[in-house]
C-alpha positions as CSV (number, residue, x, y, z in Angstrom):
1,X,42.3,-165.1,69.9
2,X,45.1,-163.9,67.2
3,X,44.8,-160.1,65.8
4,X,43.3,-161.6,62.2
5,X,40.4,-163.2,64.2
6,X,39.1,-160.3,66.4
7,X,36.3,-158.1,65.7
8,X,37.2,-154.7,66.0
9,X,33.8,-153.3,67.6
10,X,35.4,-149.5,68.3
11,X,36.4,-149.2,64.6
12,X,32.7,-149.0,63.3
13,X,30.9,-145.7,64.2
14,X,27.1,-145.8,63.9
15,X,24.8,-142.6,64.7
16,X,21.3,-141.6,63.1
17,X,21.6,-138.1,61.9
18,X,18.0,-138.5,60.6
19,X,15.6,-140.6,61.1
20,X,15.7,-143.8,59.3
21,X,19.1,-142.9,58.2
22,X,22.1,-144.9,59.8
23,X,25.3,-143.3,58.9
24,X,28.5,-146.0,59.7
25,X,32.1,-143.9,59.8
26,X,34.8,-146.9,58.7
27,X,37.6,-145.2,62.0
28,X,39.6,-147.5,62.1
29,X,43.4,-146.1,61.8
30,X,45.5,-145.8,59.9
31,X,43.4,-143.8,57.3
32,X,40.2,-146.3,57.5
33,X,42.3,-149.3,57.0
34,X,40.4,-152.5,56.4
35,X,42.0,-154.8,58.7
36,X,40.2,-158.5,58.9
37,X,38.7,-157.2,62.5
38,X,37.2,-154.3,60.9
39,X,35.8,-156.5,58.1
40,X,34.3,-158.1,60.1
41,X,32.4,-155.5,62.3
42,X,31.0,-153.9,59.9
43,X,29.4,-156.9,58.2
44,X,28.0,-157.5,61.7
45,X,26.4,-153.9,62.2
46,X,25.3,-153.9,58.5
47,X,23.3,-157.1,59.6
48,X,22.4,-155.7,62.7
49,X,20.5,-152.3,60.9
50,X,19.0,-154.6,58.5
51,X,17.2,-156.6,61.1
52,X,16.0,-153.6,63.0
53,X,12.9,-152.0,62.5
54,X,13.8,-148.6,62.1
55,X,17.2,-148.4,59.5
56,X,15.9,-147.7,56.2
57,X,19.2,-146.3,54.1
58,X,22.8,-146.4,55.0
59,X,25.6,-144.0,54.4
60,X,28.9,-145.5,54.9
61,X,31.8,-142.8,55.3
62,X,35.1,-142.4,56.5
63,X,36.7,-140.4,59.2
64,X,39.5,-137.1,58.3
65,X,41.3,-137.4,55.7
66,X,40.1,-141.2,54.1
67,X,36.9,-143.5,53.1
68,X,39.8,-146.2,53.5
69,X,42.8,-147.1,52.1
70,X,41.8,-150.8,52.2
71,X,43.9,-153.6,53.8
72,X,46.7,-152.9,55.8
73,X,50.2,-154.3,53.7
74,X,52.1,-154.9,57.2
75,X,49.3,-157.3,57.6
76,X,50.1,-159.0,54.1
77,X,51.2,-162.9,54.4
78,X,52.3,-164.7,51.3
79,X,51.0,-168.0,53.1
80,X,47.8,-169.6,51.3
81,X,45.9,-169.6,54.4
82,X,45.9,-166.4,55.2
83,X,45.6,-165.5,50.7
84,X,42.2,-167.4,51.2
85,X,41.2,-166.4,54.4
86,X,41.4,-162.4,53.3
87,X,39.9,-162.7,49.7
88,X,37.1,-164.6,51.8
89,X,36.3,-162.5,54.4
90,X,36.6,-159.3,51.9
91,X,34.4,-160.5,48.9
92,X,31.9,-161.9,51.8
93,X,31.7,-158.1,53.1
94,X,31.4,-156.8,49.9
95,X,28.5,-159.2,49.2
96,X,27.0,-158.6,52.3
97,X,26.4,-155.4,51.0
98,X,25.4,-156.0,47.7
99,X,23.1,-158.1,48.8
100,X,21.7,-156.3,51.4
101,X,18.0,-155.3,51.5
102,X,18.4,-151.5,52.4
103,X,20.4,-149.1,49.6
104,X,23.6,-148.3,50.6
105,X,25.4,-145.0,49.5
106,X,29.4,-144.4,50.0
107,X,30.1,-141.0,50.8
108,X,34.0,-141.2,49.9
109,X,35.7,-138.1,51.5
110,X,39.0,-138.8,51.1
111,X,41.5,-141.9,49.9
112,X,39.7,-144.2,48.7
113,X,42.2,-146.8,47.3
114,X,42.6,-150.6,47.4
115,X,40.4,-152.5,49.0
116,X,38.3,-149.5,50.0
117,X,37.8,-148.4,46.1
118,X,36.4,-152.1,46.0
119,X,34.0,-151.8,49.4
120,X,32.9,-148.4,47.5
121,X,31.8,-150.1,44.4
122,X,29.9,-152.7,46.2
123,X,27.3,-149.9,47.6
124,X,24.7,-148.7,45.4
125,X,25.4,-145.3,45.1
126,X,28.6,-142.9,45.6
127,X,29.1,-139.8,46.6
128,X,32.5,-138.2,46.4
129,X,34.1,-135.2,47.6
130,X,35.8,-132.8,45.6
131,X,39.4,-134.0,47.2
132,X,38.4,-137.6,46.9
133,X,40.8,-139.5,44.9
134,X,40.3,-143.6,43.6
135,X,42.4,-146.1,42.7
136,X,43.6,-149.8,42.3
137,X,47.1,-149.7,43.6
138,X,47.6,-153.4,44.1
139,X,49.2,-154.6,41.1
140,X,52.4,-152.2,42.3
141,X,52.6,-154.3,45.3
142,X,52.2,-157.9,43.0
143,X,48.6,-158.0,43.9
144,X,45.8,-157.4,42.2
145,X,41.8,-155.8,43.3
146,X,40.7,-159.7,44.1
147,X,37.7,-159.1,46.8
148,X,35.6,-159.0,43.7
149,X,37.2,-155.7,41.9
150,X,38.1,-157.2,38.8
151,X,34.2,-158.4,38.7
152,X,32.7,-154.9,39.7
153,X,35.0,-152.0,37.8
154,X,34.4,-153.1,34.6
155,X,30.3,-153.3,35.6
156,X,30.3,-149.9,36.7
157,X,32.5,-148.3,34.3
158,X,33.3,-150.6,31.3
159,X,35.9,-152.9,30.6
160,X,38.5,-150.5,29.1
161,X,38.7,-148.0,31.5
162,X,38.5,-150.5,34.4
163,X,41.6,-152.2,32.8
164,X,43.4,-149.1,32.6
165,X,42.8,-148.3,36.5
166,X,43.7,-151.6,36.9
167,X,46.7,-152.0,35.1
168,X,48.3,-148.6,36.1
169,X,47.7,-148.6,39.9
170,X,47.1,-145.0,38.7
171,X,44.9,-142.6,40.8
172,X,41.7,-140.6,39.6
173,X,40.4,-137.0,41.2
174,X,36.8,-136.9,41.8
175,X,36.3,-135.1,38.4
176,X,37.1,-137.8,36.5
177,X,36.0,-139.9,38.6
178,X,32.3,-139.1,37.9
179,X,33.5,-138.8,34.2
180,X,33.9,-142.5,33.7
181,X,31.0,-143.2,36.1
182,X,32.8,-144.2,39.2
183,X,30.9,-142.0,41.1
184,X,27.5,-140.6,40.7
185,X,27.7,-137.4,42.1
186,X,30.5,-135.1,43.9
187,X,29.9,-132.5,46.0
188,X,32.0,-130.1,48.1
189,X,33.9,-131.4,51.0
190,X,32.0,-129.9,53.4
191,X,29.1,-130.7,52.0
192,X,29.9,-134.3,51.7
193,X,27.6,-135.4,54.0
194,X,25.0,-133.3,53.6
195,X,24.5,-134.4,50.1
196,X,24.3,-138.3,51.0
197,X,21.8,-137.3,53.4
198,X,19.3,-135.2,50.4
199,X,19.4,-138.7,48.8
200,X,18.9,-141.0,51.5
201,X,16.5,-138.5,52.0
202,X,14.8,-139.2,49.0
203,X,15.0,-142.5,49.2
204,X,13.5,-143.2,52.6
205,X,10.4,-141.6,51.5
206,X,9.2,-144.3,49.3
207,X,8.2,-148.2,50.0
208,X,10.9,-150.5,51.7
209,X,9.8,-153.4,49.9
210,X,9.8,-152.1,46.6
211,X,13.8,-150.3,47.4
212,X,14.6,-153.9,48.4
213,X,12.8,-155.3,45.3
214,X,14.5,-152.8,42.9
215,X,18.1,-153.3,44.3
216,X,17.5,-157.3,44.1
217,X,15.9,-157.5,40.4
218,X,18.8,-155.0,39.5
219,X,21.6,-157.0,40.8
220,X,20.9,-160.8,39.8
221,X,19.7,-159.1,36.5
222,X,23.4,-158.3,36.4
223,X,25.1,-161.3,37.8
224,X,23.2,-163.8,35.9
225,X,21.5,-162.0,32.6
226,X,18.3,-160.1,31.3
227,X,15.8,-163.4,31.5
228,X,16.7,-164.8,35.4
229,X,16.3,-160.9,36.0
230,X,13.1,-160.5,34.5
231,X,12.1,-163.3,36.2
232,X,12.9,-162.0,39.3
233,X,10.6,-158.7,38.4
234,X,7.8,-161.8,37.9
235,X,8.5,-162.9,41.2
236,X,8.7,-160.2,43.5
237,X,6.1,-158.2,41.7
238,X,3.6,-160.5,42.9
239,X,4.9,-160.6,46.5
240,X,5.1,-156.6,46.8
241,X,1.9,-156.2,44.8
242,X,0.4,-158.2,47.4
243,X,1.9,-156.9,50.3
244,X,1.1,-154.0,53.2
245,X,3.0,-150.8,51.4
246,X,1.3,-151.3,47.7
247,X,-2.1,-151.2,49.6
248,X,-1.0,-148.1,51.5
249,X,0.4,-146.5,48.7
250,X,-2.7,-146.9,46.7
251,X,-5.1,-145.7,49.3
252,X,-2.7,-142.5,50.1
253,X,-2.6,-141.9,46.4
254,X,-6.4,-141.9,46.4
255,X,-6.7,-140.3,49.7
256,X,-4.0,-137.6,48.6
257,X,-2.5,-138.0,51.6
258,X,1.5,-139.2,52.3
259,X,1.7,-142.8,52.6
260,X,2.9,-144.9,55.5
261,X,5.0,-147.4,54.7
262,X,7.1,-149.5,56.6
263,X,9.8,-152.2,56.9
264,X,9.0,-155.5,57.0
């Protein structure tokens, strides 16, 4: 089995600080580089936490002094093959997490450049620290943010200012950062953490079902316009309406009591 095709298990870090919370450290080195390996494991263990019973928010983080740095240029190859096989495998991670069922923040602590500034905007919240620094690099290397960057700057933070990042390679601080809305909140660096874990937090507390509903309704409502989304809302309003947690949060509501919902 060649380098590109391995999955690099040892480079993915999962722990539970608190319960329901999974928090995945991206270690792989240099500086949380996103070689095709470590792609690939961490679409495998967002899958795996999905399909347990017990993951209900994810914090995806990095290790020292990076979030990542994105994919490794001794790796690049100007063969197609290989052009294909990388743009694949990254925009299928950074769907994979889009996508995903449970909210995912990014608690960026560090360089968060390239490819990793890309698998940043694909979770649904960030967190940054106050030495975090972003940017879109590729075009001084002939590249450009393919993986699905070009799609999801200008979505989070308009076309203008995306185009700017994007033409200039240039980087941001974290203050700015949450100036153009890259982020949503920065916090200290030692308190990085700590911070994505008061919103998981938050988050875990309320119904599965209707996180997952949200997130979905949101993101086709995005991709594909305001009437597929609003029929989305149609959709899944019924199925949530109809299902264990509404019933539950009703009768703890009534009851004055805290509710007990649960993944499905």
């Amino acid at each position: 089995m060649s380098q590109d095709n391995m999955v690099e298990k040892n480079a993915i870090e999962v722990s539970y600080p608190e319960e329901r919370i999974a928090l995945i450290r991206i270690a792989s080195k240099p500086l949380g580089v996103l070689r095709f390996g470590v792609k690939r494991a961490l679409e495998a263990r967002l899958k795996e936490l999905e399909d347990d019973n017990h993951t209900r928010c994810v914090i995806l983080t990095g290790v020292e002094r990076a979030f990542s740095v994105g994919s490794d240029v001794k790796d690049f190859s100007q063969e197609v093959g290989w052009l294909l096989e990388n743009d694949y495998v990254e925009a299928g991670l950074n769907a994979t997490i889009e996508n995903s069922p449970l909210p995912i923040i990014a608690a960026c602590n560090g360089y968060t450049l390239g490819g990793g500034a890309v698998l940043a905007l694909a979770c649904d919240i960030r967190v940054a620290s106050e030495s975090a620094t972003f940017g879109f690099p590729e075009v001084k290397l002939g590249a450009f943010a393919s993986g699905s960057g070009t799609q999801r700057l200008p979505r989070l933070i308009g076309r203008g200012r995306a185009l700017d990042l994007l033409f200039t390679g240039r980087t941001i601080d974290a203050v700015e950062a949450l100036e153009v809305g890259l982020v949503e909140y920065v916090a200290s660096d030692d308190s990085l953490i700590e911070k994505a874990l008061e919103i998981a937090g938050l988050i875990v507390e309320n119904s599965p079902s209707a996180i997952s509903a949200t997130k979905h309704c949101v993101n086709i409502g995005l991709r594909e316009g305001f009437n597929t989304g609003l029929a989305a809302e149609q959709r899944l309003r019924v199925e949530t309406g109809s299902a264990h947690d509404a019933m539950e949060g009703q009768a703890a509501f009534v009851k004055k009591r805290k509710p007990l919902f649960r993944k499905e």
